[in-house]
Kinemage of the C-alpha trace (Angstrom):
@kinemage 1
@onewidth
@group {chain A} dominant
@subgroup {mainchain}
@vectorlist {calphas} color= white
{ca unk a 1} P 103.242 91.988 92.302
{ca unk a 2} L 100.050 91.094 93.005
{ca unk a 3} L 98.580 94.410 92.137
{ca unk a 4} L 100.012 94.201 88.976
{ca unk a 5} L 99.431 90.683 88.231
{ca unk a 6} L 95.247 91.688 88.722
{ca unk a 7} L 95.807 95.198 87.501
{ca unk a 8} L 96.411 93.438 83.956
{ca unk a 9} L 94.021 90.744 83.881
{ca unk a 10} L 90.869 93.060 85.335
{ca unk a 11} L 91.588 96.079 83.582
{ca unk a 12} L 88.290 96.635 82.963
{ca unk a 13} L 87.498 96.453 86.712
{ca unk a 14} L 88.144 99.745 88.960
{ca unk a 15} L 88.188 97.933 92.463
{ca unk a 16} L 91.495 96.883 92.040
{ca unk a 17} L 92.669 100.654 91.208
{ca unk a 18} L 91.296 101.587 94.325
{ca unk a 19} L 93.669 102.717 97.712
{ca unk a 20} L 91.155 102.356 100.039
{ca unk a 21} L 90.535 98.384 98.652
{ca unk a 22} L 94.069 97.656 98.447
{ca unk a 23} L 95.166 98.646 101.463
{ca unk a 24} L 92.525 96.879 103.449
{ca unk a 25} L 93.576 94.020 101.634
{ca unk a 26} L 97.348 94.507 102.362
{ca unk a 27} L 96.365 94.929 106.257
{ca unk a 28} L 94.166 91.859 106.013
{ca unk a 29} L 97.786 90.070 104.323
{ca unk a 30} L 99.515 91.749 107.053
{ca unk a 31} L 97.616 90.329 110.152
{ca unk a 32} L 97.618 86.963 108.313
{ca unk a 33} L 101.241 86.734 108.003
{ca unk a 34} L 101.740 87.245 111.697
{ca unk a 35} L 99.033 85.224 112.857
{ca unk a 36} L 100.679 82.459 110.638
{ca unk a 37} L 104.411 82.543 110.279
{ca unk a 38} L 104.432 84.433 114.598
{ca unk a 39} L 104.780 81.078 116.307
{ca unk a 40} L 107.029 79.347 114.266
{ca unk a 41} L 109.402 82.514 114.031
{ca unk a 42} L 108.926 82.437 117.741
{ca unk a 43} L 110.045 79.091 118.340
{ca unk a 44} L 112.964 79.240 116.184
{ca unk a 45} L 114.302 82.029 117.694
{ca unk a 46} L 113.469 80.069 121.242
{ca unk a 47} L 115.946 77.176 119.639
{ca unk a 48} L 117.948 79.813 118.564
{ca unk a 49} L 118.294 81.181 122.253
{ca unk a 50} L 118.502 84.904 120.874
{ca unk a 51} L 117.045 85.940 123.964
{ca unk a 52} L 116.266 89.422 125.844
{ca unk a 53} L 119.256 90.277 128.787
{ca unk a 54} L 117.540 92.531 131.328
{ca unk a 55} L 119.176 95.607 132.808
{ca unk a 56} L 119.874 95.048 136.417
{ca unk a 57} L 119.861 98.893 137.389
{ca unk a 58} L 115.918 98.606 135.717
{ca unk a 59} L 112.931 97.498 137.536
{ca unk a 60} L 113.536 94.768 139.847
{ca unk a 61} L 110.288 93.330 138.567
{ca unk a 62} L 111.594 93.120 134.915
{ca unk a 63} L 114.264 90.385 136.207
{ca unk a 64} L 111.794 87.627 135.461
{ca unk a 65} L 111.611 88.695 132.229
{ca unk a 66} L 115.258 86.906 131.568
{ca unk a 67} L 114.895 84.695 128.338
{ca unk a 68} L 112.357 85.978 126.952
{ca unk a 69} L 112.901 85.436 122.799
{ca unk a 70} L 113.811 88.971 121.360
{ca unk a 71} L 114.298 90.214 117.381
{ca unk a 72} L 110.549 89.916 117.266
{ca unk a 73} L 110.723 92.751 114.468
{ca unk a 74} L 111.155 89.888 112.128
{ca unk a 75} L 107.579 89.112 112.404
{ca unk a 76} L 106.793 92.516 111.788
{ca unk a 77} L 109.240 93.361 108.811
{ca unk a 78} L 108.069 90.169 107.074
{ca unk a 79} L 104.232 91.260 107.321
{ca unk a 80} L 104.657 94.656 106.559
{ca unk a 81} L 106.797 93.875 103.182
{ca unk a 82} L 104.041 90.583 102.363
{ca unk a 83} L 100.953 92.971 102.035
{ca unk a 84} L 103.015 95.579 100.483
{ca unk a 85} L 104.981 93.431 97.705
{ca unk a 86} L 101.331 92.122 97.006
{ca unk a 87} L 99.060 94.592 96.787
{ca unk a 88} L 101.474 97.990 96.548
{ca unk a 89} L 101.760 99.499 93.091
{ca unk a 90} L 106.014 99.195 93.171
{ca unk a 91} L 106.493 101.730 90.762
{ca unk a 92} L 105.371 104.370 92.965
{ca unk a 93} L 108.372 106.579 94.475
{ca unk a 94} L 106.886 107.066 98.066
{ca unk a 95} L 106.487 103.397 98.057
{ca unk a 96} L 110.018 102.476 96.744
{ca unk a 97} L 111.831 105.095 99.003
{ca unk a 98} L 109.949 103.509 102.054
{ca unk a 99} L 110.886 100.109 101.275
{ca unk a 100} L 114.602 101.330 101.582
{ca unk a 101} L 114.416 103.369 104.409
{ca unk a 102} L 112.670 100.322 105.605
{ca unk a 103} L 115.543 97.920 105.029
{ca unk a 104} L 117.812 100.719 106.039
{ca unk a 105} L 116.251 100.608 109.810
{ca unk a 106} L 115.744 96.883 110.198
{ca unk a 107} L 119.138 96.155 109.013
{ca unk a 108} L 120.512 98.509 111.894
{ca unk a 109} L 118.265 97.017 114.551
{ca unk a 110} L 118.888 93.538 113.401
{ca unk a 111} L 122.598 94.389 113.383
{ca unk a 112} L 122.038 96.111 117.417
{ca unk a 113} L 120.244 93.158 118.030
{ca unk a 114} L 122.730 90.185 116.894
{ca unk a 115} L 125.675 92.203 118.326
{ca unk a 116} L 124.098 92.588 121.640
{ca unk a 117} L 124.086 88.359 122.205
{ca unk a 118} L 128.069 88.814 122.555
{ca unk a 119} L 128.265 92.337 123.628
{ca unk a 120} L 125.620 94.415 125.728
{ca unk a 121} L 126.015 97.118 124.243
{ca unk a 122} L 125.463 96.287 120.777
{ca unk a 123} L 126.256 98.773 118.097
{ca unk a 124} L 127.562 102.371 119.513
{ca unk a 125} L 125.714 104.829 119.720
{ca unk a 126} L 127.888 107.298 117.202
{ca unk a 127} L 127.825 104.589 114.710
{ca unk a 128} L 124.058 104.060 115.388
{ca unk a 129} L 123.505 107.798 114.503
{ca unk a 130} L 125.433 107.948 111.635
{ca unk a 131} L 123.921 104.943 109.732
{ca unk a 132} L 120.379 106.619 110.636
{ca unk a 133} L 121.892 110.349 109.468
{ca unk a 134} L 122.752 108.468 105.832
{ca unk a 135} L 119.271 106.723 105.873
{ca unk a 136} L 117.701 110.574 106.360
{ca unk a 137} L 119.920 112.453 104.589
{ca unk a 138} L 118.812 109.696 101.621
{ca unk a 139} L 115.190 110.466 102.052
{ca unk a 140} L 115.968 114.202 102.230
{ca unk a 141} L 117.813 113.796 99.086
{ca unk a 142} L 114.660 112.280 97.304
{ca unk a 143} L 112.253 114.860 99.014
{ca unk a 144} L 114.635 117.795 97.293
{ca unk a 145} L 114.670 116.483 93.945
{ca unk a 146} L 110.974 115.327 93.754
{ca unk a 147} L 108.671 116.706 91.358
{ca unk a 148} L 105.636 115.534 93.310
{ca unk a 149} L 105.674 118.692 96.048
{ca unk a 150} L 105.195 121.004 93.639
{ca unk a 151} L 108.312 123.784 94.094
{ca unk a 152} L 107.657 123.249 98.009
{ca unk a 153} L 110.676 120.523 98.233
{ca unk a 154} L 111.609 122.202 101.817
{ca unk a 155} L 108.574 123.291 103.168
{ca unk a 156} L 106.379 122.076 106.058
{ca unk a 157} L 103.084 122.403 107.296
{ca unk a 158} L 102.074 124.476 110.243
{ca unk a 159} L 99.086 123.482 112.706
{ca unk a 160} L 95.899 125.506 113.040
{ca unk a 161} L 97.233 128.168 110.388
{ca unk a 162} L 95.232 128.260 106.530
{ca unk a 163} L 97.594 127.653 103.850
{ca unk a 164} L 100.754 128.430 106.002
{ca unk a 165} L 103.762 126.382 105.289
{ca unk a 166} L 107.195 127.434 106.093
{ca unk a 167} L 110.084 127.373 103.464
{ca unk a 168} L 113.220 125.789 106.112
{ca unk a 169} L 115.502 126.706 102.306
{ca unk a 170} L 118.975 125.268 104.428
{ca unk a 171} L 117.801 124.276 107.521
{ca unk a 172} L 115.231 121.198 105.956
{ca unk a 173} L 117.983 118.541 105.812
{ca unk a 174} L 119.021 118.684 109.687
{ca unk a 175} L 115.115 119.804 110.368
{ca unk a 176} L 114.358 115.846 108.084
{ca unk a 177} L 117.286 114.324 109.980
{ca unk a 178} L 116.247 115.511 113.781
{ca unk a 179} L 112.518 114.374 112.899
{ca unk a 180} L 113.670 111.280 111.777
{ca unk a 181} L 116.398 110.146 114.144
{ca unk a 182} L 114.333 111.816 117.099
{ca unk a 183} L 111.020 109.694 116.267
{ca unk a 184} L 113.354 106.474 115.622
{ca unk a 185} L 114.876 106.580 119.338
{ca unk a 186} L 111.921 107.474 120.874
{ca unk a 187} L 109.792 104.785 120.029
{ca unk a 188} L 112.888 103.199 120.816
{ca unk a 189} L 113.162 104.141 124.569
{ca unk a 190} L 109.053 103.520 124.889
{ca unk a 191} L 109.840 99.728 124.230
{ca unk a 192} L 110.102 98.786 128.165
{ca unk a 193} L 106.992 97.112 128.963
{ca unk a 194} L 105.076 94.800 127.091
{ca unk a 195} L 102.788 95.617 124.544
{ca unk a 196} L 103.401 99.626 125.053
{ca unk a 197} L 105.572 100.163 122.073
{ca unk a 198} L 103.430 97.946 119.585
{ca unk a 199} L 99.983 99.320 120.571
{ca unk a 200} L 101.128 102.857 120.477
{ca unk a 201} L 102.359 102.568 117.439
{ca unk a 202} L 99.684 100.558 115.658
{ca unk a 203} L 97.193 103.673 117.352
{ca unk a 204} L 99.959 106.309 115.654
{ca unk a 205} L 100.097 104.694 112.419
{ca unk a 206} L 96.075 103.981 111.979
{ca unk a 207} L 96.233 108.228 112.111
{ca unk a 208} L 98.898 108.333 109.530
{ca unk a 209} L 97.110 106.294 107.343
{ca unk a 210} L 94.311 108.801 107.107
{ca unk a 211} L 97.160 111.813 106.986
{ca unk a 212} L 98.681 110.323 104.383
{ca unk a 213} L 95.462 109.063 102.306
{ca unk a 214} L 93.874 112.893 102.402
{ca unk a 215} L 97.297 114.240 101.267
{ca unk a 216} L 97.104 112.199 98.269
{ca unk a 217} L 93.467 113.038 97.538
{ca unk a 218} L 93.185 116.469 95.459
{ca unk a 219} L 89.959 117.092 96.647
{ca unk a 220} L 89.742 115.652 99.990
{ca unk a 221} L 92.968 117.853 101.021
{ca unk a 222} L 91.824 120.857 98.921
{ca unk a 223} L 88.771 121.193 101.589
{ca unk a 224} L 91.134 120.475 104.430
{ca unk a 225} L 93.436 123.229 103.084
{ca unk a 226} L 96.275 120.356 103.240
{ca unk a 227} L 99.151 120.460 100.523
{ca unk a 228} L 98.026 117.988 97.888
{ca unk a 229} L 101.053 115.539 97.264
{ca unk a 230} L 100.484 113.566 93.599
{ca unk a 231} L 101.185 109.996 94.274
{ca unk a 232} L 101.831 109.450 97.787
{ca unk a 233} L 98.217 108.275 98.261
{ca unk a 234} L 100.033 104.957 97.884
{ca unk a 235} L 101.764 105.057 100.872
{ca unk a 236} L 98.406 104.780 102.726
{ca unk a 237} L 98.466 101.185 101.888
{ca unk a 238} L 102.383 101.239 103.338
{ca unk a 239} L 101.061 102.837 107.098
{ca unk a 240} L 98.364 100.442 107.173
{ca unk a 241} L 100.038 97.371 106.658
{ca unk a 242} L 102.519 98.893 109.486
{ca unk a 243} L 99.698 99.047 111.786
{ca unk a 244} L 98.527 95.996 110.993
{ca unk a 245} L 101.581 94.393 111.966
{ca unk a 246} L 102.192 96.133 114.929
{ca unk a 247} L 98.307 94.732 116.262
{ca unk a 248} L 99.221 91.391 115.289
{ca unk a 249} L 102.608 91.593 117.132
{ca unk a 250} L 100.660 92.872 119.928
{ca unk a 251} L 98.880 89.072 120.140
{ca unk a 252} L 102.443 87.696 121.304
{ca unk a 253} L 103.827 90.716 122.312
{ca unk a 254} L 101.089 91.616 125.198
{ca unk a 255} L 101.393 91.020 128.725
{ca unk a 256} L 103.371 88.229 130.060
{ca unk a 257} L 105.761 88.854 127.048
{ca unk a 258} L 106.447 85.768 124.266
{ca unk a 259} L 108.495 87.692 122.664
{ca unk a 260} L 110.151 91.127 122.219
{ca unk a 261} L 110.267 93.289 119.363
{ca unk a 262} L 113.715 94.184 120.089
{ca unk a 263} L 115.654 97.097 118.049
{ca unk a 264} L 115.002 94.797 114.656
{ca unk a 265} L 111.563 96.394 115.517
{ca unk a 266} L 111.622 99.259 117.620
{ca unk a 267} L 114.197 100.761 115.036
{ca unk a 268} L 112.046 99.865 112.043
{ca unk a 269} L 109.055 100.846 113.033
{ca unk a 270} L 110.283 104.049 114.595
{ca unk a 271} L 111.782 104.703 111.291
{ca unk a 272} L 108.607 103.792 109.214
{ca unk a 273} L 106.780 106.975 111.431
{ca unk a 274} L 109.136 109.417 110.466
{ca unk a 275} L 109.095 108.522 107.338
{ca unk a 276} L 106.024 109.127 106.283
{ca unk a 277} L 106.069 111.921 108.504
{ca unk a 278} L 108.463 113.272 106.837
{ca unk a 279} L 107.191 112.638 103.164
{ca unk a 280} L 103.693 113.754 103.728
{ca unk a 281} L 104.678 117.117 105.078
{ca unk a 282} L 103.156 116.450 108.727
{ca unk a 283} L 106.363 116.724 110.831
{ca unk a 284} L 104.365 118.817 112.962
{ca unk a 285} L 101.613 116.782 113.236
{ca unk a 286} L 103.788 114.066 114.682
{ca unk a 287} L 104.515 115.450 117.823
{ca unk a 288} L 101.044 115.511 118.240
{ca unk a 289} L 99.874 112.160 117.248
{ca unk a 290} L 102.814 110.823 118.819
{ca unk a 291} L 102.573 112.615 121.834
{ca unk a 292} L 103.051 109.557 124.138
{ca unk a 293} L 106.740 108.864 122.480
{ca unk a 294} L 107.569 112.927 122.550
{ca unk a 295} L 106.336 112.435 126.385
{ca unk a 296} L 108.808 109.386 126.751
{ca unk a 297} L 111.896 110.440 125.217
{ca unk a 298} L 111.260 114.358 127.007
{ca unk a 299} L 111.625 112.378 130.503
{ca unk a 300} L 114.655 110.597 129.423
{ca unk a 301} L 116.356 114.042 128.297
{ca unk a 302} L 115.170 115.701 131.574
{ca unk a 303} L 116.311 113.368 133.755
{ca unk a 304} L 119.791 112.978 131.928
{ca unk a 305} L 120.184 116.689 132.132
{ca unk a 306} L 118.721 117.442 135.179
{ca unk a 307} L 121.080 114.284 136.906
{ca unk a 308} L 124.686 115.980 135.510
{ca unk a 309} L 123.829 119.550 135.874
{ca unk a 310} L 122.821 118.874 139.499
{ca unk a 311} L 126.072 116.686 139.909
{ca unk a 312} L 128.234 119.691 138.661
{ca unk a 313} L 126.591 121.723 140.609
{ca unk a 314} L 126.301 119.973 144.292
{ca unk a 315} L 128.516 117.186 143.506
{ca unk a 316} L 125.334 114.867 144.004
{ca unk a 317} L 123.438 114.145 141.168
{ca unk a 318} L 119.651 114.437 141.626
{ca unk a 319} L 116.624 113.057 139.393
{ca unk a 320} L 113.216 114.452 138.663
{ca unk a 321} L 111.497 110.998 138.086
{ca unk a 322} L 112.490 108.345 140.111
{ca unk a 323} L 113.486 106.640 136.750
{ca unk a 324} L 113.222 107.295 133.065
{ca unk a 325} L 111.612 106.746 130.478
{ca unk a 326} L 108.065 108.203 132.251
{ca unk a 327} L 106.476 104.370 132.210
{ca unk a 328} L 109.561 103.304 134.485
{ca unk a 329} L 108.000 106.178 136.805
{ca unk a 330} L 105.034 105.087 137.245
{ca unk a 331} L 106.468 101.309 137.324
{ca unk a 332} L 108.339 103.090 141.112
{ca unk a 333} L 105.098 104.192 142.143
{ca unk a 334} L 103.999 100.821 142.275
{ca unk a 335} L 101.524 100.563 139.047
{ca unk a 336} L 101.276 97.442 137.652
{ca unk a 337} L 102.770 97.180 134.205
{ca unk a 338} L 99.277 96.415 132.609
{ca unk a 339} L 97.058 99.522 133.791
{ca unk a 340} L 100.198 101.705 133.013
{ca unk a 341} L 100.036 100.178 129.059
{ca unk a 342} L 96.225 100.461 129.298
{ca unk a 343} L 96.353 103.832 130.675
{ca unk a 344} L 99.144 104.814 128.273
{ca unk a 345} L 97.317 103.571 124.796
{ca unk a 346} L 94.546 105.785 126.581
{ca unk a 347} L 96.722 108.882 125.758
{ca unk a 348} L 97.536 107.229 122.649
{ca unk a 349} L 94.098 107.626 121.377
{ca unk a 350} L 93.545 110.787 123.159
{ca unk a 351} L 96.467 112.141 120.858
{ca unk a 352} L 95.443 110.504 117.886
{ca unk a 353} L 92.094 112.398 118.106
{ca unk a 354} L 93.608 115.922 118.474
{ca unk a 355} L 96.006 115.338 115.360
{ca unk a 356} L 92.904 114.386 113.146
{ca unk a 357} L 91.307 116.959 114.864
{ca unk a 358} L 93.383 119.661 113.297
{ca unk a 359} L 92.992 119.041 109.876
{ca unk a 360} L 89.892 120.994 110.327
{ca unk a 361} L 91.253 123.520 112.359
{ca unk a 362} L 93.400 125.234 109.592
């Protein structure tokens, strides 16, 4: 709105036309609307007593953590959508299909979320994967009949090969779907301890944003030998008002907890990261910059796996970690939960390197 509001009254000026202006300016927004509206959205979901319920077969140490406010996503929803209804150009298509993917996720984790203050268990997990199979299967839809990718609809980009990409033809709607649904429950299951989810994410998304801003530059992703995607520059301005919320979560969300993010915004987010995964032709690239959530949601599996095979097998189930995800691990081995977030946005950063690393390396 904004942007359009300025766009017409400083024609003659180019700033405003700029990405690299606008979305500083919509992670600026961003940061401002947490820092502002946080407390008070805190407190009124204190009054509100929509609080966190702690698994008793989790960390013993986590019981203290009863009552904590949760459905901190709010915070996060409503300063990622401020900056971008601002200072987004809404006519773009990357930026309108985000938006309702977007809504798609929150209203799922909002709807986990509100069901889980009667019932622990909150929505089930085959309805859970169905509304997020529509939400991809929507975005795959979009991706198909898009004239921005140039006749390579269903085609991805391979690491450390020049100017391979791989036509999936049938297999790129459940290839969009897995990528999708797989990134959305992993960042998911990494929500445990406080602050891990939000910093990791704000680390992932800061690399997206330069991902996404090179695949929308003709020349910057000719040299990189990247596919050039008309128009999705844009959605630069998206990621980094996405990691701009997720840092200014992290000043309530840090260790001792205010407040949770809850699935309102574990589920968002998570979303948000495949999305533009997804869109900018990086799905690749995502299980390197998110390495940390591939790491978390591998133990999970493993342990699952290992547990009923073992059990079929002996009649005594056994586990490889002493509990999953990985960060409940290290939690056994007596860690304290702040050096295993510190340590863990460590690898963050470490991951985030060797994705931008390989842009070059093609």
């Amino acid at each position: 709105m904004l942007y359009s509001l300025l766009s017409n009254l400083f024609a003659d000026i180019a700033l405003f036309r700029y990405i690299t202006f606008r979305s500083a300016m919509a992670a600026i927004t961003a940061l401002t609307v947490t820092f502002f509206f946080g407390r008070q959205i805190i407190y009124l979901i204190t009054k509100l007593k929509i609080t966190e319920s702690i698994r008793k077969d989790g960390p013993q140490t986590h019981l203290v953590k009863q009552g904590t406010p949760s459905m901190g996503g709010i915070i996060i929803i409503l300063s990622i959508l401020s900056g971008v209804l601002l200072w987004a150009d809404l006519k773009n298509p990357f930026i309108q299909v985000m938006i309702l993917s977007t809504l798609g996720f929150f209203l799922l984790g909002f709807t986990d979320d509100i069901i889980k203050l009667t019932d622990k268990k909150g929505v089930l997990p085959l309805y859970k994967i169905l509304f997020q199979f529509v939400i991809a299967g929507g975005i795959c839809l979009f991706m198909m009949k898009s004239g921005n990718y140039s006749n390579l609809n269903t085609f991805t980009n391979l690491l450390f090969i020049k100017n391979l990409m791989i036509d999936l033809s049938i297999f790129f709607l459940p290839f969009v779907i897995t990528v999708i649904i797989g990134t959305t429950n992993s960042v998911n299951i990494t929500d445990g301890l406080d602050g891990l989810a939000a910093g990791l994410l704000a680390i992932a998304f800061s690399v997206f944003a330069v991902i996404i801003y090179i695949s929308g530059n003709r020349v910057f992703s000719g040299y990189l030998n990247m596919m050039y995607i008309p128009g999705i520059g844009e959605l630069t301005l998206f990621i980094m008002c996405s990691a701009a919320a997720s840092l200014g979560f992290l000043w309530y969300n840090s260790h001792p907890a205010e407040i949770f993010m809850g699935d309102t915004g574990s589920l968002t987010l998570g979303g948000i990261l495949g999305t533009a995964a997804v869109l900018s032709k990086q799905e690749v690239l995502l299980f390197v910059a998110g390495g940390v959530f591939v790491l978390e949601a591998l133990s999970s599996m493993l342990q699952t796996s290992y547990f009923k095979l073992t059990k079929r097998v002996t009649g005594s189930g056994k586990r490889i970690f002493r509990m999953a995800p990985l960060h409940h691990h290290f939690e056994q081995m007596g860690l304290k939960e702040t050096k295993i977030v510190a340590r863990f946005y460590i690898l963050g950063v470490i991951f985030g390197i060797l994705a931008l690393s390989t842009l070059k390396i093609r």
